[in-house]
C-alpha positions as CSV (number, residue, x, y, z in Angstrom):
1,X,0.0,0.0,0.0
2,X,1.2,3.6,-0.6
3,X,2.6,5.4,1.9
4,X,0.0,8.2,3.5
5,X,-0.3,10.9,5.2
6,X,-2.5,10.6,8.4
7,X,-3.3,13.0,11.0
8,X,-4.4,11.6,14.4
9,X,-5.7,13.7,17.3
10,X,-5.4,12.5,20.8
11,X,-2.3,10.7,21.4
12,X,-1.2,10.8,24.0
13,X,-2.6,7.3,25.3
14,X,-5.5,4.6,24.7
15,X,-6.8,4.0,21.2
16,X,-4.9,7.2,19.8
17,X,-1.5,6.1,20.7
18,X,-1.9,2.3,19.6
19,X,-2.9,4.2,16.3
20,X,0.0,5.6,15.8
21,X,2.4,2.6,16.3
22,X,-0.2,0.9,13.9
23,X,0.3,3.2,11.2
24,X,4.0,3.9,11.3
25,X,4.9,0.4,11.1
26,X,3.3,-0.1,8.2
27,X,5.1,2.6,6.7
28,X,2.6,5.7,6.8
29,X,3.5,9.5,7.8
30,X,1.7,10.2,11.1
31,X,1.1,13.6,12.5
32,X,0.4,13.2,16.3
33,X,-1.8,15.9,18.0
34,X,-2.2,16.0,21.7
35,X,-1.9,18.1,24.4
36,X,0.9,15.8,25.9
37,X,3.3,15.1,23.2
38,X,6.2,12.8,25.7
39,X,4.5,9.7,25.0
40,X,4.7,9.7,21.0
41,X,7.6,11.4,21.0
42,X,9.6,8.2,23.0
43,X,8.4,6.2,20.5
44,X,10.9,7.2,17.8
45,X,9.9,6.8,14.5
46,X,11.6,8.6,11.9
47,X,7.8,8.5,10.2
48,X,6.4,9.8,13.1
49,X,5.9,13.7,14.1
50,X,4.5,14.8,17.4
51,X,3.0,18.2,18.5
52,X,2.0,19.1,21.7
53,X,-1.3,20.7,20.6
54,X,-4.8,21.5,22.7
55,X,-8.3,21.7,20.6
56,X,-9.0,24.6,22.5
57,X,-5.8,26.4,21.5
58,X,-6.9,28.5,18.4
59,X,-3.2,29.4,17.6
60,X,-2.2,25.5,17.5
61,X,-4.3,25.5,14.4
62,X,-1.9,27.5,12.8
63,X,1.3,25.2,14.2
64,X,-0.7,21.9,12.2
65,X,-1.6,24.2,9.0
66,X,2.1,25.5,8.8
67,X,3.2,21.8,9.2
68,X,1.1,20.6,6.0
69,X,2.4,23.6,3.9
70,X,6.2,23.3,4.5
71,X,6.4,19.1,5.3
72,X,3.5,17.5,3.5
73,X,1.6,19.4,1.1
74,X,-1.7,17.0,1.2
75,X,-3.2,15.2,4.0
76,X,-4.9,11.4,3.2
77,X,-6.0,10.9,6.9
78,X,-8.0,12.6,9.3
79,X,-9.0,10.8,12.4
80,X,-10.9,12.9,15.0
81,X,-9.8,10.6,18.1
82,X,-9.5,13.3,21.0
83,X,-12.2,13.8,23.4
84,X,-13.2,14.3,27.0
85,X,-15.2,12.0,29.2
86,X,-17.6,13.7,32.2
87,X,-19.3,11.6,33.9
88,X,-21.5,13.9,36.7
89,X,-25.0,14.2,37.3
90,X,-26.8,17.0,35.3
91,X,-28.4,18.5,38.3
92,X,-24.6,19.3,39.2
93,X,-23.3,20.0,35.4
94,X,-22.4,23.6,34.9
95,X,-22.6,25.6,31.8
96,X,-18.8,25.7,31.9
97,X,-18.6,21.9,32.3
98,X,-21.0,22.0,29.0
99,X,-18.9,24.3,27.7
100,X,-15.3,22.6,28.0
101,X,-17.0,19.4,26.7
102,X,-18.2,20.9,23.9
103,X,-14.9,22.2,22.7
104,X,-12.9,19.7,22.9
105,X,-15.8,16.9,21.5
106,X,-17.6,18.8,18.8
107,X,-15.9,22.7,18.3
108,X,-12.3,20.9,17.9
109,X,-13.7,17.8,15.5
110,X,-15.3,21.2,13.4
111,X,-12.4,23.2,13.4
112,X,-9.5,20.7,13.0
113,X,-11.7,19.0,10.0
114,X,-12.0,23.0,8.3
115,X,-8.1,23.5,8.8
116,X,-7.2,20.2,6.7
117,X,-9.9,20.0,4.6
118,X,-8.0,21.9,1.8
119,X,-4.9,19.5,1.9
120,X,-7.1,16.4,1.1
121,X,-7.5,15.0,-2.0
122,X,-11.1,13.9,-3.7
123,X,-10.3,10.2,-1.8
124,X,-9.2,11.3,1.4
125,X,-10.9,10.3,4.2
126,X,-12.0,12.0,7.1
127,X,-12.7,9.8,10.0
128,X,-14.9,11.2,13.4
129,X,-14.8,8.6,16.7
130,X,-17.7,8.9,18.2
131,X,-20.1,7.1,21.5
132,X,-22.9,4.3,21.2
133,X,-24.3,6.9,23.5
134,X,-24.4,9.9,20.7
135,X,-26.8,7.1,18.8
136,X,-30.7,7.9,18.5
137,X,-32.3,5.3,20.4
138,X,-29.5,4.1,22.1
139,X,-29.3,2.5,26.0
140,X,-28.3,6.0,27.8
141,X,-26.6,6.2,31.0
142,X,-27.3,8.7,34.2
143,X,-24.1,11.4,34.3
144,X,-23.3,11.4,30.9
145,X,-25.4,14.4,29.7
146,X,-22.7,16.6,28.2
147,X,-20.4,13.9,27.4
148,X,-23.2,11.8,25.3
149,X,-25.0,14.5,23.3
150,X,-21.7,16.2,22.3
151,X,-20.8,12.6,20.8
152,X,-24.5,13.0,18.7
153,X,-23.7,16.4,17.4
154,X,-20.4,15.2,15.5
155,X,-22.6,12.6,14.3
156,X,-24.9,15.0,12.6
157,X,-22.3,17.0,11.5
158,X,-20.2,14.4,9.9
159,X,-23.8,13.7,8.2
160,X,-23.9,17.5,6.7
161,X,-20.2,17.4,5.6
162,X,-20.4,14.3,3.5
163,X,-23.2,16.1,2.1
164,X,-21.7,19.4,1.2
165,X,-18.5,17.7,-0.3
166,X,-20.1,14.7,-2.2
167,X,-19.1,16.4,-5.5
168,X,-15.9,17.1,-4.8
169,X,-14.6,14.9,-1.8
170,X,-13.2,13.9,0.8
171,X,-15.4,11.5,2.5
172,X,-16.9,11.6,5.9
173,X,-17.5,8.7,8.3
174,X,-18.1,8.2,12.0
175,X,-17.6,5.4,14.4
176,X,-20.0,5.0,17.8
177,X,-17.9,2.6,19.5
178,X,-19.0,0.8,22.9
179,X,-16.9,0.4,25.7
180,X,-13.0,0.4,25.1
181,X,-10.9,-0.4,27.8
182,X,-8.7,2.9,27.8
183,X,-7.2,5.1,30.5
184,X,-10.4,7.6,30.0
185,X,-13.2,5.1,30.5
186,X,-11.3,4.1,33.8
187,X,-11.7,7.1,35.5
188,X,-15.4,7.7,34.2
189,X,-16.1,4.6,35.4
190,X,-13.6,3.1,37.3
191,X,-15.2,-0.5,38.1
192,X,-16.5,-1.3,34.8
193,X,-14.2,-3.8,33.0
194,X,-14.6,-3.3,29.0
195,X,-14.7,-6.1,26.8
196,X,-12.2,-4.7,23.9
197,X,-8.5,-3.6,24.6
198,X,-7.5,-0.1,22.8
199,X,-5.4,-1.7,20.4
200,X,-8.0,-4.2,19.4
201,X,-10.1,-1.2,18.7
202,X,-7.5,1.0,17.3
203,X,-6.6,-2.0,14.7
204,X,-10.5,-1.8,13.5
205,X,-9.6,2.4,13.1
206,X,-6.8,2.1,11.6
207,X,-8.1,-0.1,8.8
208,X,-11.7,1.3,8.4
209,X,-9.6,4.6,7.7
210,X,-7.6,3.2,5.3
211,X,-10.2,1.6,3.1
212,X,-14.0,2.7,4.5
213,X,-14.3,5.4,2.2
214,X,-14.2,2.7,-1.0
215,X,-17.8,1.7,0.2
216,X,-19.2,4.8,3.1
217,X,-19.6,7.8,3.0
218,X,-21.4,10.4,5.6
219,X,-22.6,6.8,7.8
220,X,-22.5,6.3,11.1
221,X,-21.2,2.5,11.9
222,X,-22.2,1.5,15.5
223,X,-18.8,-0.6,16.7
224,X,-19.7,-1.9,19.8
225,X,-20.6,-6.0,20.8
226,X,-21.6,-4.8,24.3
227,X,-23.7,-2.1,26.7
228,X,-22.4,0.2,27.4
């Protein structure tokens, strides 16, 4: 397979950081985003380039745009990993915890997907990872109120983007996965024992990016064998 150009968000551990070993050994150019850049940055890949950046951070924007201008040129890859987990009952969720799950879940998914958009070529592939719990319908759980319906609002929006670029590319697709045993879900919920290991999930990521646009585009695939 040819070498591409992937961009991953959320690195620093769990599914994000078994993604990147994935996709440098097979010989792919990873960008790694995260606000803690040690991690990937021990790993040393020559294939492999890490920046401390936070989806908050309007001016790290400009850091990952510069990068594709003077290193790359096009991006093939865009996997929307990041995210935060609150789990607290809504009674005691304030409109700042709203707020900082919001960012970092849907405004950071919209405006990192804006700033690479114009690298990517007609078949590159713009992957979101979303919840079970952003699903219509869905089993929902007490305490996840901000954390849950920010995962249903990249959803929809992944849903509007395939739409507005149909003609022209890239494509859009998003993954509700269940439970993942990561560091994140741990401290959510730190008795619950998940039935898949991050890189058992990040393997299914890593290829569904890589070849999930030849037959999706703008669907939501609900990856999960379990409740949550």
């Amino acid at each position: 397979m040819k070498s591409k150009n992937i961009i991953i968000t959320g690195t620093s551990r769990g599914i994000g950081f078994e993604m990147v070993h994935l996709f440098a050994n097979q010989g792919h150019n990873v960008l790694a985003l995260s606000r803690n850049a040690q991690p990937v940055n021990n790993l040393h890949f020559e294939n492999i380039t890490s920046l401390a950046f936070d989806l908050c951070n309007g001016e790290d924007y400009i850091k990952v745009e510069e990068f594709i201008k003077s290193e790359w040129k096009h991006v093939d890859i865009l996997i929307n990993n990041a995210g935060t987990l609150l789990n607290k009952p809504f009674s005691e969720t304030t409109f700042q915890d709203f707020e900082n799950v919001y960012r970092t879940n849907v405004f950071g998914v919209s405006e990192m997907t804006r700033i690479v958009l114009p690298f990517m070529k007609q078949d590159g592939h713009v992957v979101t990872i979303s919840s079970m719990g952003g699903i219509q319908g869905s089993m929902k759980f007490p305490g996840l109120s901000a954390y849950s319906s920010s995962k249903g609002a990249v959803i929809t929006l992944t849903e509007l983007l395939a739409e507005e670029y149909k003609e022209t590319g890239p494509q859009f697709n998003v993954l509700a996965l269940g439970a993942v045993q990561t560091e994140m879900l741990k401290e959510a919920f730190p008795d619950y024992q998940a039935p898949i290991t991050a890189i058992e999930m990040a393997e299914y990521i890593s290829d569904f990016s890589l070849k999930g646009n030849k037959y999706y585009n703008g669907k939501v695939l609900q990856v999960s064998n379990s409740t949550p």
